[in-house]
TIVO-627298 format. One record per residue: x, y, z of N, C-alpha, C in turn. Coordinates in steps of 0.2 Angstrom, whole numbers, plus 5000, padded with zeros to 4 digits. Layout:
N
XYZXYZXYZ
...
END
This chain:
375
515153634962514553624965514153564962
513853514966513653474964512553474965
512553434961511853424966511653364968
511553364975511153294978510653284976
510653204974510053174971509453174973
509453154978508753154981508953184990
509153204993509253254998508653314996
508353345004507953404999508653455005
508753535000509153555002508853625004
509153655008508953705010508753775004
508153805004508353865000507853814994
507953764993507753714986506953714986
506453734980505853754980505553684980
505053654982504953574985504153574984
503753534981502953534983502853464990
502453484994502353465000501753404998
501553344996500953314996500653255002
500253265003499853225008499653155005
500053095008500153035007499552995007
498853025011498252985012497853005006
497753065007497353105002497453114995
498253134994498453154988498753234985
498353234991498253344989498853354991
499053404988499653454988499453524992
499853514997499953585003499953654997
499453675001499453754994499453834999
499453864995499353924997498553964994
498254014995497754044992497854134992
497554174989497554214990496954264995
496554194998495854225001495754225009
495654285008495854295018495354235021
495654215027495154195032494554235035
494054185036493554225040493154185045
493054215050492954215058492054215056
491754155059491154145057490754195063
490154205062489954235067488954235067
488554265070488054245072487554265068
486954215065486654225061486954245054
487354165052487754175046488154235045
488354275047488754315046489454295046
489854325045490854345045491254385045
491554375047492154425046492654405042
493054455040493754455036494354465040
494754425041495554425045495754445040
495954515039496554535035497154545036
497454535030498354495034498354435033
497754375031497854305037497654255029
497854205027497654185022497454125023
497154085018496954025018497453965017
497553915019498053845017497353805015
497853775009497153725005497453685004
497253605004497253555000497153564992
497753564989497453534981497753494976
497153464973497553394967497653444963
497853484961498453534954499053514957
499453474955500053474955500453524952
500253554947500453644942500053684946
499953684951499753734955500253794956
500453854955500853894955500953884964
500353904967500253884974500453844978
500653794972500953724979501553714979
502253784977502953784978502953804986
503353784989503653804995504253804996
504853835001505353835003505453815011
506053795014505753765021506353795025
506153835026506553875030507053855037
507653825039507953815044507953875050
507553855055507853895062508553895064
508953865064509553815066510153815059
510553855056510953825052511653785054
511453735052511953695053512153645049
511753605043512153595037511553625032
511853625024511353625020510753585018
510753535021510253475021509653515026
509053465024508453455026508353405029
508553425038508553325041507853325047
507753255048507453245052507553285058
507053315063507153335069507353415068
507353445062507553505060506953535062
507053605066506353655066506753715061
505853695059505953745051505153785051
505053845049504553855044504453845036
503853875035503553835028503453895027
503853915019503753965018503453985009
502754005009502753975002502954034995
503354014990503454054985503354074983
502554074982502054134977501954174978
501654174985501554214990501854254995
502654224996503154255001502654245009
502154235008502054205017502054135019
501954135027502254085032501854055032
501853995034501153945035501153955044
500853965047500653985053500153955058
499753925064499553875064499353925075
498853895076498453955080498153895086
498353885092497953855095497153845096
497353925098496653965100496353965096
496153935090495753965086495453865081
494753865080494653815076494553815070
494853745068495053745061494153745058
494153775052493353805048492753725047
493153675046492453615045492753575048
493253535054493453485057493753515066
493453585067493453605073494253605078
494653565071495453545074495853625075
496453635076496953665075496853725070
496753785070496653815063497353835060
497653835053498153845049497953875044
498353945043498353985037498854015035
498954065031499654095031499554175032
500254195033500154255037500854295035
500954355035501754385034502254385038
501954375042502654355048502654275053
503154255054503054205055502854205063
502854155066502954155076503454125077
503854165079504354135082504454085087
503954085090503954035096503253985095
503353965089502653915086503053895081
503753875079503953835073503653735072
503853725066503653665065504353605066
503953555067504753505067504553445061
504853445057505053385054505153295055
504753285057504953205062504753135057
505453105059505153025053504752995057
504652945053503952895055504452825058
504152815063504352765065504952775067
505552715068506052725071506652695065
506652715061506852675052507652725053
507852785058508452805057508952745061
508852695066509252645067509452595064
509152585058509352545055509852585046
509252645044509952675039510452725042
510352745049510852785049510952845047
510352865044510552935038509852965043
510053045044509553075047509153135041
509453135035509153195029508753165026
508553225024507653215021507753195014
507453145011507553115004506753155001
506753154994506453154990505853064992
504953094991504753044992504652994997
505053015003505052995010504653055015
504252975018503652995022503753005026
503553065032503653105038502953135039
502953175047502553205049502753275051
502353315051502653385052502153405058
502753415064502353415071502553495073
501853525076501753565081502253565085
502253625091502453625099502053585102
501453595101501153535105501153475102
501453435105501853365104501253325100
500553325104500153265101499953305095
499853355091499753385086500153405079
499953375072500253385068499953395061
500253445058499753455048499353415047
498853425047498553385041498253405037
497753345035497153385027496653335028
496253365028495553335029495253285022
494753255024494353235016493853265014
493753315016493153365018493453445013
493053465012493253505008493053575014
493353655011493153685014492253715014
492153765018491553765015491253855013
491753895014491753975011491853945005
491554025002491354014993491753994992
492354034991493354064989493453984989
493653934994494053904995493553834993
492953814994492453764993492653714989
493053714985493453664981494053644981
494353654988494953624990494853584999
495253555000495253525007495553535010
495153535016495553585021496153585025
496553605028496953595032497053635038
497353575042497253605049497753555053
497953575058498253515063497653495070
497953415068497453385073498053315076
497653275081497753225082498353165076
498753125081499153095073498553045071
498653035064498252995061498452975054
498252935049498352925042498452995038
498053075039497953115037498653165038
498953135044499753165044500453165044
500053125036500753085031500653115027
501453145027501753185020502553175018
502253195010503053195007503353255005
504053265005504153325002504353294996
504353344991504353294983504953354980
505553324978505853364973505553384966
505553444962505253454956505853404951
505453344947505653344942506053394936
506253374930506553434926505953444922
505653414921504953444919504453494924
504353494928504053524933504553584936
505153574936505653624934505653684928
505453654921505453694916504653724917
504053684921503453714919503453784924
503853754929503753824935504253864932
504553864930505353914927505853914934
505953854936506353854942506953834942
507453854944508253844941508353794946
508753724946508753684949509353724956
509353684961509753694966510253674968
510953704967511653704967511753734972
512053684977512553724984513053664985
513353694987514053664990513853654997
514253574999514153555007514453615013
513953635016514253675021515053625026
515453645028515753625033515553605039
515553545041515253495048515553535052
515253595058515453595063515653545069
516453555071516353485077516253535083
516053475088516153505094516653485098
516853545103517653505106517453525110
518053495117518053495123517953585125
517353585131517253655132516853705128
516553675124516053715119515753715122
515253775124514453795127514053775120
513553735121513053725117512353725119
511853715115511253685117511053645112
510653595117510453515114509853505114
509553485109508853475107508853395106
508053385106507853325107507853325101
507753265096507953235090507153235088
506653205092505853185092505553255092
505653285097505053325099505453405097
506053405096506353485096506453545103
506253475108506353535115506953535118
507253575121508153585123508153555131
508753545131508853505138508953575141
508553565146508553635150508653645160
509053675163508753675168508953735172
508653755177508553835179508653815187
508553855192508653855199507953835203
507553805201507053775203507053695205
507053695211507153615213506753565213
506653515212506053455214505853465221
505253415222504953425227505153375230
505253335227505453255229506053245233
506453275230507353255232507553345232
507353385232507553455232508253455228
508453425223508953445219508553485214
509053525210509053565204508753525198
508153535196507653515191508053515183
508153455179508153455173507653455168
507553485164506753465160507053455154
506253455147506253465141505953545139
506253585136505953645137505753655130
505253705128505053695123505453755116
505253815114505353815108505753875109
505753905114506053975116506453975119
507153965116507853975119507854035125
508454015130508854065133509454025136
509554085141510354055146510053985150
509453975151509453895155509653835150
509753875141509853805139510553795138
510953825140511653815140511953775144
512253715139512753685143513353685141
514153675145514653675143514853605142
515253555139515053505139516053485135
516053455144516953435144517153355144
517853355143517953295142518053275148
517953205149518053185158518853175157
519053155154520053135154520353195148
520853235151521253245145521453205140
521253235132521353185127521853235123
522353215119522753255116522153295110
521853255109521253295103520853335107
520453395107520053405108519553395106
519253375101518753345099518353305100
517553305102517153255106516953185102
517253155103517253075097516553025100
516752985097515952935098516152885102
515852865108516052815114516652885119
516452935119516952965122516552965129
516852975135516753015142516553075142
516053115143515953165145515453195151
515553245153515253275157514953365154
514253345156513853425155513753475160
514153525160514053575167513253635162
512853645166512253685165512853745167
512953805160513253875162512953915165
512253915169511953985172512053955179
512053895181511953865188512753825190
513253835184513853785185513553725189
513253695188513053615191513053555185
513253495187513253445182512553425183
512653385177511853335174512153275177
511653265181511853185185511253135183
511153085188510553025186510353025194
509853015196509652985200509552895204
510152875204510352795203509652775206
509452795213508952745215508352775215
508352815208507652835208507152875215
507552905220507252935224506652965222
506652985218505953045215505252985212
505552925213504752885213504452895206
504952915200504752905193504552845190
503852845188503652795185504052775177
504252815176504352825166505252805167
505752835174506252805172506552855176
507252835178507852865183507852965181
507852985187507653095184508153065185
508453115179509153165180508853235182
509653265185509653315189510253345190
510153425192511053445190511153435197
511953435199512053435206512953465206
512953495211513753525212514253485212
514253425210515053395208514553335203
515353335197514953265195515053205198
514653145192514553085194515353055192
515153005197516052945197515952925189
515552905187515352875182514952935177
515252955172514952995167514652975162
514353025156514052995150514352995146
514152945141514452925134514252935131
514552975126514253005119514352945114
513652925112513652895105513252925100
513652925095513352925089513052885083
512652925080512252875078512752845072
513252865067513452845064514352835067
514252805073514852795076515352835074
515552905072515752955071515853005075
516353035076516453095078515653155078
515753185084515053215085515053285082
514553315079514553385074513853395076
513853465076513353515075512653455069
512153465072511653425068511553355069
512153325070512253255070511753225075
511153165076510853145083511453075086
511453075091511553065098511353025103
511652985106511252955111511952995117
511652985123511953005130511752935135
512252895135512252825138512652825145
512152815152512252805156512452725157
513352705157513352635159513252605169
513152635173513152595179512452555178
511952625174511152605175510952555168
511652565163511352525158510752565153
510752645153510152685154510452735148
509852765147510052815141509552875143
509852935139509453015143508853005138
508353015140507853035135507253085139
506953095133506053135136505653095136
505453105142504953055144504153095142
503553045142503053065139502753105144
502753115152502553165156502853225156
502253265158502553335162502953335168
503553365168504053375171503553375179
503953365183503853375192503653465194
504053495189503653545195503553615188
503653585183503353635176502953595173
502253645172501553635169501753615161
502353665159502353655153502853645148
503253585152503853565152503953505153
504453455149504253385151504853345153
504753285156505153275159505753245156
506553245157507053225157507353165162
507153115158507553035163507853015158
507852925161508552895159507952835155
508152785152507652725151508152665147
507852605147508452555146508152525138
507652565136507152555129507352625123
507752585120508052655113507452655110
507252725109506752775103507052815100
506752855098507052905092506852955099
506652945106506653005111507252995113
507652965111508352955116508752965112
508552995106509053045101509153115103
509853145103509753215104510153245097
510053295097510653325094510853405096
511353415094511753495096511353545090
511053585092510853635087511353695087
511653715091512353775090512553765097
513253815094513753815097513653895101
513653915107513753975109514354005110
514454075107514954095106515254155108
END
């Protein structure tokens, strides 16, 4: 067993710090409370407060970062994970419905059970993975930690709270992206190791699942965390069978099976390879739209349809490699010159789904990667 130097690994106890402010993501022991009329409150019991604080020895500010998806032992960009803090054994949890206590934003707290269908995503800044290559979370590198709702992400305020209990720490909450939605995760030094009594983190590399010809999978967006999805509901435009980006709650619409276009003596899906994605609940291919019948502003719909295209997609990789579980992806349409991405609108005929086209401009939305394998 080795340890990675600066990788954060799964399981590995990590302080969370905010790169505007300084403050370290914390836990408390003080219930939330629910303002009410003529100064009065209520107590959410069960429901606890997240605080900014400058105690870097804060017992409060260990965390663990829980993977939805195992697929390697690393902590990588695009991973949906919860935040799980140490001291305390509860979930950082994050409430549409509800506003945050002095900036009116997003309200966040912790709580003993997680939401399943409310995880966080891990996304880097900018587009910096085309040029290293590397999709794992380092020690000290800045990221953002985004909601389900796309424009929404952690923060901390400069505002401190304003209840007794907490008065002395700043607040946190998800809002709009900004300066204040820059964080690092930090590995414990060996001194902040001896101070916490925390035994360093030793794992061995999990084994790279490949994918092969004929794996039923589901694929997620590398940006946003939503799965290529599509169900028996057709456009309105062209009445074929709708694609979308679906959001955090798997089922059988996100299954694709995903074949070689030519027998190859390997089955193994390699990088620059042919392939073709049949949707398993509706057997129909993911196709493109060549002449844009659908009148898409953002770029070419795809759409499933009952035979494939002449012309299939090309798997690349980001690290021109064989394709594995975890690993991001591009899906390259050569007649259009075009690549699969999520586009920033709501899908055609789902309020709350977004759209699946093609564009001729690489972002980190035209990264995907295979979250598992169904079996």
């Amino acid at each position: 067993m080795q340890q990675l130097d600066k990788d954060i690994l799964v399981s590995e106890v990590v302080q969370i710090r905010n790169t505007k402010t300084g403050s370290y993501l914390a836990a408390t022991g003080f219930n939330t409370q629910e303002k009410g009329f003529l100064f009065t409150s209520t107590i959410n019991i069960n429901n606890y407060y997240v605080v900014g604080s400058d105690d870097p020895y804060n017992h409060y500010t260990l965390w663990t970062i829980v993977k939805v998806f195992d697929d390697t032992n690393r902590i990588n960009y695009g991973d949906i994970v919860f935040l799980k803090n140490l001291s305390t054994k509860l979930f950082l949890i994050y409430e549409f419905e509800k506003q945050s206590e002095v900036s009116n934003q997003v309200r966040v707290s912790l709580s003993e059970k997680r939401q399943e269908n409310f995880p966080l995503i891990l996304q880097q800044q900018g587009e910096y993975i085309f040029s290293s290559k590397q999709c794992s979370i380092q020690s000290n590198m800045h990221l953002k930690i985004q909601t389900t709702k796309l424009t929404h992400f952690l923060q901390t305020s400069n505002k401190n709270y304003t209840s007794k209990q907490v008065k002395d720490y700043k607040e946190i909450s998800c809002g709009k992206e900004s300066d204040y939605t820059n964080w690092e995760i930090l590995k414990l030094n060996e001194e902040r190791q001896q101070f916490f009594e925390i035994q360093p983190t030793l794992q061995l590399k999990i084994n790279a699942q490949e994918i092969l010809d004929s794996d039923k999978i589901i694929i997620r967006n590398y940006k946003s965390g939503y799965s290529l999805h599509s169900h028996k509901n057709k456009y309105t435009s062209t009445g074929m069978q709708e694609v979308t980006c679906f959001g955090y709650e798997r089922d059988v619409n996100d299954w694709w099976v995903i074949q070689q276009t030519y027998q190859m003596a390997s089955k193994q899906i390699q990088d620059q390879m042919p392939i073709n994605l049949v949707h398993q609940e509706t057997i129909k291919f993911l196709s493109v739209d060549e002449q844009n019948l659908a009148k898409s502003k953002n770029g070419n719909q795809v759409r499933a349809t009952q035979s494939s295209m002449q012309q299939s997609f090309i798997i690349s990789t980001i690290d021109n490699q064989s394709l594995i579980i975890g690993k991001p992806f591009f899906l390259f349409y050569q007649p259009l010159n075009k690549y699969l991405c999520q586009g920033p609108s709501i899908s055609e005929m789902q309020q709350s789904q977004y759209e699946a086209i093609m564009v001729d401009k690489i972002t980190t939305s035209c990264l995907w990667v295979i979250e598992k394998k169904i079996k």
